[in-house]
Structure formats: C-alpha cells, structure tokens
C-alpha positions in Angstrom: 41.5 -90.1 -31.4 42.8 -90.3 -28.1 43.9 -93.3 -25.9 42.1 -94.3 -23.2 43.8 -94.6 -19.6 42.0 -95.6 -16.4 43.4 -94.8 -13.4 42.6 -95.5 -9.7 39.9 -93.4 -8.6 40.9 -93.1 -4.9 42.9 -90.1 -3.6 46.1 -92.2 -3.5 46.1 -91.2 -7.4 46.0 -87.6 -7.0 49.5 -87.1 -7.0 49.8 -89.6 -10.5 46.9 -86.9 -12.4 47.6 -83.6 -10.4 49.1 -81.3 -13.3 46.6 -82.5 -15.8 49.5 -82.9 -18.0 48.3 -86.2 -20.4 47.5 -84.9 -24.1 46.3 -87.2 -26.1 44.5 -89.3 -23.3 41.0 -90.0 -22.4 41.5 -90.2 -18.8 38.4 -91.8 -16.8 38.4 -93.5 -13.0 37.5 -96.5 -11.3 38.0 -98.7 -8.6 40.8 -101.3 -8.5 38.4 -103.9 -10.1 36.2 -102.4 -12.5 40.0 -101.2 -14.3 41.6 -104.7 -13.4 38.6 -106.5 -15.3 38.8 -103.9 -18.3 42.3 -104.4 -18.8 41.5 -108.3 -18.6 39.2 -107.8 -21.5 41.8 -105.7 -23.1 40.1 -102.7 -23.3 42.2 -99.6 -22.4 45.3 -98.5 -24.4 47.3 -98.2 -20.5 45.3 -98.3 -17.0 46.8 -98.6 -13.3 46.2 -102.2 -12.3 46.2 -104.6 -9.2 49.8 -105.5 -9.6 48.8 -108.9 -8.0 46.6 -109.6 -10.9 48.2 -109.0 -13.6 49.6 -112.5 -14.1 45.5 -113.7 -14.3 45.6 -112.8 -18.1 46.9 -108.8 -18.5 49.9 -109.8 -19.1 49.0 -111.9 -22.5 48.1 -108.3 -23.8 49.5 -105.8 -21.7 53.2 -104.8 -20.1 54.2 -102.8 -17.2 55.4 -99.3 -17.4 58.7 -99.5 -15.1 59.0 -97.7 -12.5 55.8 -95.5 -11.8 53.2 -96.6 -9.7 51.5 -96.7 -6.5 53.9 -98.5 -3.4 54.5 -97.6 -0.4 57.8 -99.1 2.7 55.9 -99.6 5.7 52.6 -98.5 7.2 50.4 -97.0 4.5 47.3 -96.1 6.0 44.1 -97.4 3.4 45.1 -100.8 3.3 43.8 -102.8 6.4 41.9 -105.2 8.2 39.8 -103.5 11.2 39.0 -106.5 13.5 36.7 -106.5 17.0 38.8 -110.3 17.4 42.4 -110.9 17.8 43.4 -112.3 14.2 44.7 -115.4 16.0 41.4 -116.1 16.2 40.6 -115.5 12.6 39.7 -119.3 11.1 36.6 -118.8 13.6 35.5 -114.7 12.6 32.9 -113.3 10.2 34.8 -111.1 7.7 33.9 -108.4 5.3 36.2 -108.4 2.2 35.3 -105.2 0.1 34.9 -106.1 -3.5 36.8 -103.0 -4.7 40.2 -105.1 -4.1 42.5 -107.0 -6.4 45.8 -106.8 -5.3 45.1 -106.1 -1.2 42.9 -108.9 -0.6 45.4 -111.6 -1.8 48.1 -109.9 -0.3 47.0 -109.9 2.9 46.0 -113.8 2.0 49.1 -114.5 1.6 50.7 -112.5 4.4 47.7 -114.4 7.2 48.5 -117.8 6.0 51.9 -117.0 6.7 51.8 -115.4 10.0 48.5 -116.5 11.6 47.9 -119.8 9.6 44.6 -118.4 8.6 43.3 -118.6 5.2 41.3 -115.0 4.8 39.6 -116.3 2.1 37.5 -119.5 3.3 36.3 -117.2 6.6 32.5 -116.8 6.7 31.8 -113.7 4.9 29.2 -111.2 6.5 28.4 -107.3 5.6 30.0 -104.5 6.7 27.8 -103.8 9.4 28.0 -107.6 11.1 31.2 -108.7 10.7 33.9 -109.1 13.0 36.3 -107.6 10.7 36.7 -106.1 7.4 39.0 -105.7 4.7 38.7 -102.2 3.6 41.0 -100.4 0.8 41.3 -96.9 -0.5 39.3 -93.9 0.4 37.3 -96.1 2.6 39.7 -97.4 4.6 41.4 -94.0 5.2 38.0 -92.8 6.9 37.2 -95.5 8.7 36.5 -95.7 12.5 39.6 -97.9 14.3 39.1 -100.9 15.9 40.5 -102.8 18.8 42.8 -104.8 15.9 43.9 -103.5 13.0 46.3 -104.4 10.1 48.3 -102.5 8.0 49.0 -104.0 5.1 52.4 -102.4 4.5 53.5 -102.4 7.9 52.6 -106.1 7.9 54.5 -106.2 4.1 57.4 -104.8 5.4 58.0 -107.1 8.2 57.2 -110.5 6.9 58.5 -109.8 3.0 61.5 -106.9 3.8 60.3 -105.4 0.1 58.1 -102.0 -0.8 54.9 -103.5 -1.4 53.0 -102.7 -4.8 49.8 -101.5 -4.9 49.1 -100.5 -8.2 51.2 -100.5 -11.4 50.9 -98.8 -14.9 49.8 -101.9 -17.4 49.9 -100.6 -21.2 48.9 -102.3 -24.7 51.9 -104.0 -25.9 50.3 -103.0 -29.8 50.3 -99.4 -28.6 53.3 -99.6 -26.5 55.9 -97.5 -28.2 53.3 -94.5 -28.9 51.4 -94.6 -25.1 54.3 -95.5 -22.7 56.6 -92.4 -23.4 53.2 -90.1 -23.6 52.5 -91.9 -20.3 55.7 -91.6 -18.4 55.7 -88.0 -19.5 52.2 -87.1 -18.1 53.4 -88.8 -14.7 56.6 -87.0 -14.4 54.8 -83.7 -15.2 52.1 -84.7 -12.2 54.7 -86.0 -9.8 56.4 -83.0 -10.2 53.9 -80.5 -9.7 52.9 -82.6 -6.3 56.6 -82.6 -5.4 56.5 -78.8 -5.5 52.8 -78.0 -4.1 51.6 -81.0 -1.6 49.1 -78.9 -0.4 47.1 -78.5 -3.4 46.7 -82.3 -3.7 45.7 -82.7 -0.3 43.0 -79.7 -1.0 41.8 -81.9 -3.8 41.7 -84.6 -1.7 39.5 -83.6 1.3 37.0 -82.3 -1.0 36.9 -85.4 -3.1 36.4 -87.3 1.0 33.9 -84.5 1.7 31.9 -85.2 -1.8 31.9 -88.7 -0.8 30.6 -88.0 2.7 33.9 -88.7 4.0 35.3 -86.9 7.3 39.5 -86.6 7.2 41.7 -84.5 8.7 44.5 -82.7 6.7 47.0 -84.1 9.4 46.2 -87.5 8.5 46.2 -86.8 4.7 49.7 -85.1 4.9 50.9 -88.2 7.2 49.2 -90.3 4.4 51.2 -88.7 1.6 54.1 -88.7 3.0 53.9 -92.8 3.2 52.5 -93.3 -0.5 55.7 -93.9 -2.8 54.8 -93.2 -6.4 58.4 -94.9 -8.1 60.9 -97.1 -7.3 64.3 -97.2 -8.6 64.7 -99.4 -11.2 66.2 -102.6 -9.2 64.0 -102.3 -6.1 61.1 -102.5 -8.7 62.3 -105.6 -10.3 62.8 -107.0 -7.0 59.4 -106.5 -5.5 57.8 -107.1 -8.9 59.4 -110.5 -9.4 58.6 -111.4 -5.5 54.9 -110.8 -5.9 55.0 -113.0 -9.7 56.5 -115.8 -7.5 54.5 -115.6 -4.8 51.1 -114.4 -5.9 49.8 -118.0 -6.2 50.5 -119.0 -3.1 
C-alpha cells in the first residue's frame, strides 16, 4: 500500500514533482491549508506544510525532512500584500487575507508589527473585490493585477530578518520516518534534478496549469519567478532560518 504525500498545489511545487520520480507514494495536491490541517489531524505519511505552523501541533506527530523545501532570499513574486493605501496607514484599511495561507499570513503579521506597528490581523476584513488591500499567495498572487502598494514578502523577509524565508517544508510521520524520508529525499533529488537540467519544461507545465485556472502569465515572469524560488538550503542556513521562525512565530 502506498504512502500518502500531499504536496502544495501551486506552480511553486512544480520543480519538487517534475520527474514523477516518487514510487511507492500516493501523491495528491492542496492548498497550503487544507495539507496544513491534514497533517494536524495526522493524516498523511509526509506532506509539504506551512513551516510557520508546524509548531501548532505537527510537530507532536511529525518531523521535518532537512533541507528540501520551498524558500526563497529576497523578492519572490506570489507572496504579497497589493494595497490602494500606503501601509502606514494600515490600522485604519479594509483588508482581504486569503484563507489559502498558513505560513504567509503570520509572516507578514509579524514583519507589519514590526515595521509599520500594524497588527494585520485585527484590520476590518472585507472581500476581494472591496478591500483596500489583500493578502494574496501562490498562483493567485502571481497573476494578480499591481497596485499602487505592494509587498513582497521576501523582499520585506530579507531586509527586516537578514535570513531566507521558508515557505513550505517537508513534515513526515515520525512512526514511518525511517521508510518515507529516504523514499522522499530521493523522489526530490530526482525532480530537482530534472528541473535543474530542463527549466523550460516546468514552466510549460506551469502556464498551462495558470491557463486551466483562467490565469493569464507571461513565460518572462515565470522564468524571473523561478529563478527566485529556492528549493534547499544548506544544512546550517536551514537550521538558522528554521530555529528563527520557532522563536519568533508567536510573536
């Protein structure tokens, strides 16, 4: 019987799942959320998770594959807040905080407290159309039409915290640990290898999964993308950013 795995099912994965290289898995894909509250339930045998959540409970049943995930060292494109008012003006604004997010939204909590004094999370909340801004991640975000203020979440990472900022890491069963996590790290070398060699077929993929959706990106601004998504860290920069974000993530 095969283990399951969830993983992310934006086209910031793609390069994870490209060589289709993970015998012995039951791969399916979902949002940030939907695998962050299966993996609280203790569900899947290994899934990518909010890295900022998984101190709310994974970690009771589940540890973190080193290395491998999603991160990124500066600007990184589908993490942002579009805003039509300057965000020192934020305690006052509407916002829209798109319920796909774990680890974004209380990121950029953390980061507008610190820099702007404003709590993100006590703003009036108001739909996507209304609002005067919105905290969009993933595939959405990429598409999205700019506004006269925008934030980057990794730009913003970069220069307030000086650390790679983790999106999404690689949370696996500690009961099934020493069967799925080398079958794991295997299937993501084999993928990140493939991508390494052909970046063009993994930006194919990707504007025809934006196209599906009903999604309109250019291949310029996918190949910029990819080239600021980070997919591992060396083992002490990990730790580093890892350990900041379990200190910090209550804050």
């Amino acid at each position: 019987m095969p283990f399951s795995l969830g993983k992310v099912s934006y086209v910031n994965a793609l390069p994870l799942f490209c060589a289709g290289g993970f015998d012995g898995f039951d791969v399916f894909s979902e949002p940030p959320s939907s695998l962050n509250a299966r993996v609280a339930r203790a569900e899947p045998a290994a899934a990518m998770i909010s890295r900022w959540v998984y101190e709310d409970g994974a970690d009771a049943h589940y540890g973190v594959l080193p290395e491998y995930g999603i991160f990124g060292d500066g600007e990184i494109m589908s993490v942002k807040i579009f805003s039509k008012v300057p965000f020192e003006d934020f305690p006052k604004a509407s916002i829209f905080i798109t319920p796909e997010t774990g680890t974004s939204s209380r990121a950029f909590a953390f980061l507008f407290r610190k820099k702007y004094g404003a709590d993100i999370f006590s703003m009036p909340r108001a739909a996507l159309e209304s609002a005067d801004a919105a905290l969009l991640i993933g595939d959405e975000a990429l598409a999205f039409p700019p506004r006269e203020f925008c934030a980057d979440l990794g730009e913003m990472w970069r220069a307030e915290v000086g650390l790679p900022m983790m999106y999404s890491v690689f949370a696996v069963r500690r009961d099934m640990e020493g069967e799925v996590a080398p079958m794991l790290r295997a299937g993501i070398e084999k993928s990140l290898a493939a991508f390494e060699a052909d970046p063009g077929a993994v930006v194919d993929s990707a504007l025809r999964v934006l196209e599906r959706a009903g999604r309109r990106c250019s291949r310029a601004v996918l190949e910029k993308y990819y080239s600021r998504l980070k997919y591992s860290l060396p083992p002490e920069t990990f730790k580093k950013a890892f350990d900041f974000v379990a200190a910090h993530a209550g804050a």
